[in-house]
C-alpha positions as CSV (number, residue, x, y, z in Angstrom):
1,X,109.4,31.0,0.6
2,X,105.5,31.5,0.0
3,X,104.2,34.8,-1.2
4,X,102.0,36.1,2.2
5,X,98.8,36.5,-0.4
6,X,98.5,33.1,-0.7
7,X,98.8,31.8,2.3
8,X,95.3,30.9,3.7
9,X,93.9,31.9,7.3
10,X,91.2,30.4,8.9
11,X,89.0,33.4,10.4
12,X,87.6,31.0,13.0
13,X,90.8,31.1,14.6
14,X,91.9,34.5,14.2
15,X,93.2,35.9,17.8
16,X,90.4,38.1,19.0
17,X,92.2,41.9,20.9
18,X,92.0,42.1,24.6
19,X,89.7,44.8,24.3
20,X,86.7,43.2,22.6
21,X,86.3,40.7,25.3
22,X,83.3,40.9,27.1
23,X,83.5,39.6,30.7
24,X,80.3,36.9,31.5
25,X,77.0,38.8,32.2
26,X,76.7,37.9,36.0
27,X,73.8,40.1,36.5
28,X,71.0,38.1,39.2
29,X,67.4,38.7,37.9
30,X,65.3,38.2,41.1
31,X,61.9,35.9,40.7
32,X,59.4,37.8,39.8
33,X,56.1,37.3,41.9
34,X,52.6,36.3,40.1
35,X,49.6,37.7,41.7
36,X,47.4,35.2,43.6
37,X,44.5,34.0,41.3
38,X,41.9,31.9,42.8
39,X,41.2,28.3,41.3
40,X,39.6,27.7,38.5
41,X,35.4,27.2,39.0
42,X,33.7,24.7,37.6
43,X,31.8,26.3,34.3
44,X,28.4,23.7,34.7
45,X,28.6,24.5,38.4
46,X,28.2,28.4,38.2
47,X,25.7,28.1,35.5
48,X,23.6,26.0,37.6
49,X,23.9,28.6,40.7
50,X,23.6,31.5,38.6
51,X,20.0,29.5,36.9
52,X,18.7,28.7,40.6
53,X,19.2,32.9,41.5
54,X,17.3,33.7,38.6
55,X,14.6,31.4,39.1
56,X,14.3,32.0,42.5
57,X,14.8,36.6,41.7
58,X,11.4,35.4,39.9
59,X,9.5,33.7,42.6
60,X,10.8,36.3,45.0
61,X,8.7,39.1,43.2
62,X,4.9,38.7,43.8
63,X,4.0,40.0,40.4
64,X,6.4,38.0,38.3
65,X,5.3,34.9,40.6
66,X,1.4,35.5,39.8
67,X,2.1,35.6,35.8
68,X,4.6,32.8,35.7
69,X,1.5,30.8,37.8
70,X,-0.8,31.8,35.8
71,X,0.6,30.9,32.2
72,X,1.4,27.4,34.4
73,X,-1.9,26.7,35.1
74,X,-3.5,27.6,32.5
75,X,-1.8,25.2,29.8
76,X,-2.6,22.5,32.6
77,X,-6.3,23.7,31.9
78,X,-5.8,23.6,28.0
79,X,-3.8,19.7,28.2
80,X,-7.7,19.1,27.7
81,X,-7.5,19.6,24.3
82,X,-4.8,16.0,24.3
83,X,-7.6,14.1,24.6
84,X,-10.5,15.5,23.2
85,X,-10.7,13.2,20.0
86,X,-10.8,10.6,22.0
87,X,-13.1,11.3,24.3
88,X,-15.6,12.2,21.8
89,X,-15.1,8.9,19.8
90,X,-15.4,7.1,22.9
91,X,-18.4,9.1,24.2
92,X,-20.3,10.2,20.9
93,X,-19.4,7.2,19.1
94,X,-18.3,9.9,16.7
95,X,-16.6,8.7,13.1
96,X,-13.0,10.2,12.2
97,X,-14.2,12.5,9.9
98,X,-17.1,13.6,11.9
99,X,-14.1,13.8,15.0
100,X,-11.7,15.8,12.3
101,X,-14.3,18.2,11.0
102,X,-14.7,18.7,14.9
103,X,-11.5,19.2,15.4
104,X,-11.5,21.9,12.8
105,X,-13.7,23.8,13.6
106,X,-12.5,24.5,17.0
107,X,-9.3,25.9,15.3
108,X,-11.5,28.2,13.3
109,X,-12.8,29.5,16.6
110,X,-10.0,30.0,17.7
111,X,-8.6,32.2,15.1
112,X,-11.6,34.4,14.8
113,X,-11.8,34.8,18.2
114,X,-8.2,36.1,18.0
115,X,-9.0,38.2,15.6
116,X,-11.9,39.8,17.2
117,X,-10.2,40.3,20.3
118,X,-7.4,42.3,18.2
119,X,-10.3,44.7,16.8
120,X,-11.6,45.1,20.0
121,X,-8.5,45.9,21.9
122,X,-7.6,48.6,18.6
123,X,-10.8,49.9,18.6
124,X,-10.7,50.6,22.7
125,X,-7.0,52.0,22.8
126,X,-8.1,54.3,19.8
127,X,-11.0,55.4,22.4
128,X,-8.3,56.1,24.9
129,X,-8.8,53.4,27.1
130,X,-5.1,52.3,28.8
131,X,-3.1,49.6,27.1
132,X,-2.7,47.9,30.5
133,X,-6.2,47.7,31.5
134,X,-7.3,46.5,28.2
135,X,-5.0,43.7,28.4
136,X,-5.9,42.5,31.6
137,X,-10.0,42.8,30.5
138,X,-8.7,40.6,27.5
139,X,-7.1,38.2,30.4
140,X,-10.7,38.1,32.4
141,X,-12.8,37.6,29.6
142,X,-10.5,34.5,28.1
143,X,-10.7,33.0,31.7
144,X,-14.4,33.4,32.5
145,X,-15.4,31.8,28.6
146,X,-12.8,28.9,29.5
147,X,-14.6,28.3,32.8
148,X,-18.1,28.7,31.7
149,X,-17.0,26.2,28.6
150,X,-15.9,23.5,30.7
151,X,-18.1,24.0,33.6
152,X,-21.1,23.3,31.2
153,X,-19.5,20.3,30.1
154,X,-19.2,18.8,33.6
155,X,-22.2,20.2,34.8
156,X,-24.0,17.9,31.9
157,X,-22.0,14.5,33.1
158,X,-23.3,15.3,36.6
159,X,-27.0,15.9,35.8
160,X,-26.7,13.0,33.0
161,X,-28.6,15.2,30.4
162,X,-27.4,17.1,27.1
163,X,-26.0,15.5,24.1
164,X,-23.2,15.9,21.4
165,X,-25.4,19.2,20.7
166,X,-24.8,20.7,24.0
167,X,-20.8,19.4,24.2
168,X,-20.1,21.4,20.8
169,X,-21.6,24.4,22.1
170,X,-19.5,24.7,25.1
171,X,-16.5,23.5,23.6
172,X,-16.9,26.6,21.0
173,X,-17.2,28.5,24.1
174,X,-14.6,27.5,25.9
175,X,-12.4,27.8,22.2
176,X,-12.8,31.2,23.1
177,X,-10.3,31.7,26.2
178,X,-6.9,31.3,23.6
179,X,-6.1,35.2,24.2
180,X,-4.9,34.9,27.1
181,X,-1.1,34.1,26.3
182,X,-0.8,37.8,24.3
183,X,-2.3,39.6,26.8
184,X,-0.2,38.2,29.4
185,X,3.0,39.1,27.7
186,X,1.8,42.3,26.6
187,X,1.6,43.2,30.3
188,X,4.9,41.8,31.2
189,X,6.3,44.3,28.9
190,X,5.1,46.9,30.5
191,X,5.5,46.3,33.8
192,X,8.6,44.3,33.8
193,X,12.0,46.6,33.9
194,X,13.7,46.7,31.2
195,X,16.7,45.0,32.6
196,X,14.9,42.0,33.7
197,X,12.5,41.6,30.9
198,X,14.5,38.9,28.6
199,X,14.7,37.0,32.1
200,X,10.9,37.2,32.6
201,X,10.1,36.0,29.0
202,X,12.7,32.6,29.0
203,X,10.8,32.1,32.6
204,X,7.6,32.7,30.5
205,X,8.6,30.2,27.8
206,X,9.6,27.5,30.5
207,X,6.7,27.4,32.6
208,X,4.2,27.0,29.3
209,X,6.1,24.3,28.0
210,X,6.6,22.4,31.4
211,X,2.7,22.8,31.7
212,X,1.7,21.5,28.1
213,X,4.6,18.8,28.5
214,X,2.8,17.8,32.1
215,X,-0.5,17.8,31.2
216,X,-0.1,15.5,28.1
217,X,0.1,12.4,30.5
218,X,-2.2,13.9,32.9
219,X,-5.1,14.1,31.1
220,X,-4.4,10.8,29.4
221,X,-4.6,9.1,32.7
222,X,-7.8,11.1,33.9
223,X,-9.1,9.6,30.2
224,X,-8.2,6.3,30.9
225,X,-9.5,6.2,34.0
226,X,-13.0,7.8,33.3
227,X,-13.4,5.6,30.8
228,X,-12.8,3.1,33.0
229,X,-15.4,4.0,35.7
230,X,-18.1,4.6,33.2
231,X,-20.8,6.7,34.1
232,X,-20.3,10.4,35.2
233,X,-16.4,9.4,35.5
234,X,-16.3,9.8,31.7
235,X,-16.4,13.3,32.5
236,X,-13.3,13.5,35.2
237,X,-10.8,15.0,32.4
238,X,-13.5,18.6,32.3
239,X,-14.0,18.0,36.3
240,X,-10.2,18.5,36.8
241,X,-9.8,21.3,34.1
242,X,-12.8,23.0,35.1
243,X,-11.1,23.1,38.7
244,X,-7.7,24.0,37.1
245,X,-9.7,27.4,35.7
246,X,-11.2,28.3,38.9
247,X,-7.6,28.8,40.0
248,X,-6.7,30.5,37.3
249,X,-9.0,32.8,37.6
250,X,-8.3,33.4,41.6
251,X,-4.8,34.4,40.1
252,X,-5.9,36.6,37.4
253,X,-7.6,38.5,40.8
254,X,-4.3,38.1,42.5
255,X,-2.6,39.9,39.4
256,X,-5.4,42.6,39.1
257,X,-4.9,43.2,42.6
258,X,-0.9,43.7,42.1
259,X,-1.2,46.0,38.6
260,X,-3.5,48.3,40.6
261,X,-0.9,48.9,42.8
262,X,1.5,50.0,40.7
């Protein structure tokens, strides 16, 4: 007989009591109901909706309207500069460095002009003249000098008289208009809401690069076809600008107009 200590049990098989059965959980969970979500949209499509509302918020308002035209325009009026080594090489018979010193020195009209006009403006606000009215002065006086500039250039391909002399002196002149762009976005900010003012400046930044991408290829082919034509054609690229000005300025009344209204 086998001592009871030794004998092995397997506790997978030991006999479980009656009492610590557990009876099969038979408990029904009922299906539980998701809330009705609309299908998914298509990302690109809502951006492009929500891009076409903004633009067209933009053109809605009269004011925004004017400013966005008026930056438009007015680097259509300034794709002149594209092709003014060429036309002056072609017209002059101007060397490249003669054509580069040229060049040059309208950039250093530029910047003094820009400078002057920042003295000004100080010295005006200091004599308590109103921010906003100083800034759209500085936006009359850049588009009368841009008109008078070009205008004298075209007026001297009609009448066939004045030389290289009289070119350089209204190109300096009309080097002067280039403070227009501040003084346009100084206003924005200050008539703009706040809400909608990041909106107003990408509509800004859009419309002056569509206008100096446009007028790169639009002036080229007024170039082309001056030269082309000979004569007082040669002129056609300061014909079209000088136009492109005049409408400028009518919006720059336009905008006056709408600021003293406010």
């Amino acid at each position: 007989m086998k001592d009871p200590r030794h004998v092995a049990t397997n506790p997978i098989t030991k006999p479980i009591p009656n009492d610590e059965v557990t009876a099969p959980l038979l408990v029904t969970v009922p299906p539980i109901e998701l809330p009705h979500s609309p299908p998914p949209q298509n990302p690109r499509a809502f951006s492009l909706r929500e891009t076409l509302h903004n633009a067209l918020s933009l053109l809605r308002d009269p004011l925004t309207a004017t400013i966005l035209a008026i930056l438009f325009c007015n680097e259509m009026g300034h794709g002149l500069n594209n092709i003014i080594q060429q036309w002056v090489s072609k017209t002059f018979s101007w060397s490249l460095a003669n054509t580069n010193y040229f060049l040059s020195s309208q950039r250093a009209v530029a910047g003094i002009n820009l400078i002057l006009l920042s003295l000004t403006a100080a010295r005006m606000q200091a004599s308590g003249v109103p921010s906003q009215r100083i800034d759209v002065r500085i936006i009359w006086f850049s588009q009368l000098v841009t008109v008078v500039g070009t205008f004298g250039v075209a007026a001297s391909g009609l009448s066939g008289k004045g030389g290289s002399g009289w070119f350089v002196g209204c190109i300096v002149v009309y080097m002067m208009g280039w403070g227009i762009g501040g003084a346009v976005q100084s206003t924005v900010a200050k008539v703009v809401e706040k809400e909608r003012l990041a909106l107003v400046y990408v509509g800004l930044n859009i419309v002056e690069r569509a206008g100096s991408v446009l007028s790169s290829p639009v002036y080229a082919g007024l170039l082309a076809e001056g030269l082309r034509k000979e004569g007082r054609w040669v002129y056609l690229p300061f014909y079209v600008s000088c136009g492109v000005f005049v409408v400028v300025c009518a919006l720059t009344m336009r905008l006056t107009l709408l600021l003293a209204r406010l």
